[in-house]
C-alpha positions in Angstrom: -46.9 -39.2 -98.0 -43.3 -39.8 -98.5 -40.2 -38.3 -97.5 -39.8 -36.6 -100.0 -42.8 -34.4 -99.4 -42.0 -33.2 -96.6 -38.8 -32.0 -97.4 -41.1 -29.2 -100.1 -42.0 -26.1 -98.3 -45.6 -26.4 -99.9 -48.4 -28.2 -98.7 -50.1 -30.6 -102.1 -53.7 -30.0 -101.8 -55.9 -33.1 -102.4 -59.1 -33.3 -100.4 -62.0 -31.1 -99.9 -61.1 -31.3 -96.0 -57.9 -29.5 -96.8 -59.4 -26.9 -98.6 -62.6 -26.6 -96.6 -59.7 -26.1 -93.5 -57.9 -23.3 -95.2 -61.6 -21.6 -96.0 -62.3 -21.7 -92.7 -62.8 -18.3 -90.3 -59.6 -19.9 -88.9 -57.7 -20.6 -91.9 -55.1 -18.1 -91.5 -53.1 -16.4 -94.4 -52.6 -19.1 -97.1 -51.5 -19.1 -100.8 -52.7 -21.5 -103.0 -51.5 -21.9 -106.6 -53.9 -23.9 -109.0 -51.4 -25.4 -111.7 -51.2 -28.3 -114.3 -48.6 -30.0 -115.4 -49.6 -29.6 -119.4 -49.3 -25.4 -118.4 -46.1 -24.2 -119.7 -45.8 -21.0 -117.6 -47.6 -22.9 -114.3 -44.2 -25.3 -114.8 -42.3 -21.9 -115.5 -43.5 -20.3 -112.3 -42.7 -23.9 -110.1 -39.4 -23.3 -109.0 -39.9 -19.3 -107.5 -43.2 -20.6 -106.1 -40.9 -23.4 -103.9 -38.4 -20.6 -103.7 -40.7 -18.1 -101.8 -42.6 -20.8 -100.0 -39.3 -21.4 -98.2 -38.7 -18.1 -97.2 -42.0 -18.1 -94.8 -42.9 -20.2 -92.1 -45.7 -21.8 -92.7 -47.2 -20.8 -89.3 -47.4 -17.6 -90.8 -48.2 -17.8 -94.1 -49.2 -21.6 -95.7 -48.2 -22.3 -99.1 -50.3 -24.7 -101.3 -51.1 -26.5 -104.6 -53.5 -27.9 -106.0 -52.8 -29.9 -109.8 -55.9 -29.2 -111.5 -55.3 -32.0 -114.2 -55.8 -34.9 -110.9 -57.6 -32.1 -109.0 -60.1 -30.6 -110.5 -62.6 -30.7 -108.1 -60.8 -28.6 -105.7 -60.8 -25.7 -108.2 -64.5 -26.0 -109.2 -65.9 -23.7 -106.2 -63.0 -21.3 -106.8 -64.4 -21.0 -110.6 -60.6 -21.5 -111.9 -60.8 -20.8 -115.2 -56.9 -20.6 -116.4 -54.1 -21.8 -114.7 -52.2 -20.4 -113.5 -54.1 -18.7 -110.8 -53.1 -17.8 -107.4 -55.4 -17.0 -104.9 -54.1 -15.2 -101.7 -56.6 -16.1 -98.5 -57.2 -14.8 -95.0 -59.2 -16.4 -92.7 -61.6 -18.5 -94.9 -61.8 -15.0 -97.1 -60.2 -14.4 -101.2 -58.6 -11.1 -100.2 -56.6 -11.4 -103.6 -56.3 -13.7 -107.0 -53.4 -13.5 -109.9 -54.3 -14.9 -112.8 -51.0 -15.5 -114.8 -47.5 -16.4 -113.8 -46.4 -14.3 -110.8 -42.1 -14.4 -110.6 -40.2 -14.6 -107.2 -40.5 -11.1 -106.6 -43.8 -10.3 -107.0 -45.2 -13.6 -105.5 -43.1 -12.7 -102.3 -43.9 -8.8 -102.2 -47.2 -10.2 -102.2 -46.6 -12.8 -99.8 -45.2 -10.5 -97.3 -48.7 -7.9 -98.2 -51.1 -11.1 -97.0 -48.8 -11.2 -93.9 -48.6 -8.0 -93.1 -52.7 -7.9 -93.7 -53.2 -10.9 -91.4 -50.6 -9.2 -88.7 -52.7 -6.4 -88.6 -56.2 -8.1 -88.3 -54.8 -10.1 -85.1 -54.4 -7.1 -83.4 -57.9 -6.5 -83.5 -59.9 -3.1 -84.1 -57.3 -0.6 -82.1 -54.4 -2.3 -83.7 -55.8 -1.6 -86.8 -56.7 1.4 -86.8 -53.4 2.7 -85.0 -50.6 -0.2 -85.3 
């Protein structure tokens, strides 16, 4: 990787190990956005998906893509039928999926929903049911 990627606040997706990490009972809260770059409103959507990604720590909540045009293979299990389609996962589990361009606003209102879900499953049953 080169410098420049590590300046994005996104994480490229490009191996089955990446994936098969996020899809793990582990994985935390991630969102991952399968795009091409031949889909006018996946290229539309680009800059508020690196917009939001920067307003989350990635501790908290990881931000992904995966290009389906070099990348297809990653997409196949999810059946990804259009692009764009954001999937929204919790702990190896698709808790929500977009299909369509999402804009700034609804992509963070629903980055801040997986967080607040994954906040509440970490404080176990109790926390749950009265935090």
């Amino acid at each position: 990787m080169g410098e420049a990627a590590s300046d994005k606040p996104y994480e490229d997706l490009d191996a089955e190990e990446q994936v098969e990490a996020i899809m793990s009972d582990e994985g935390g809260a991630a969102i991952i956005d399968f795009w091409s770059p031949t889909c006018g409103p996946c290229m539309a959507m680009a800059n508020d998906f690196t917009a939001v990604a920067g307003q989350f720590d990635s501790d908290e909540v990881r931000f992904c893509k995966v290009n389906t045009a070099t990348h297809g293979f990653l997409a196949a299990p999810f059946r990804i039928q259009s692009v764009p389609t954001i999937l929204f996962v919790l702990d190896g589990e698709v808790v929500d999926a977009v299909v369509g361009r999402m804009d700034a606003k609804r992509l963070g209102s629903r980055a801040e929903w997986l967080l607040n879900k994954k906040r509440r499953r970490s404080k176990g049953l109790l926390g749950r049911l009265f935090g």
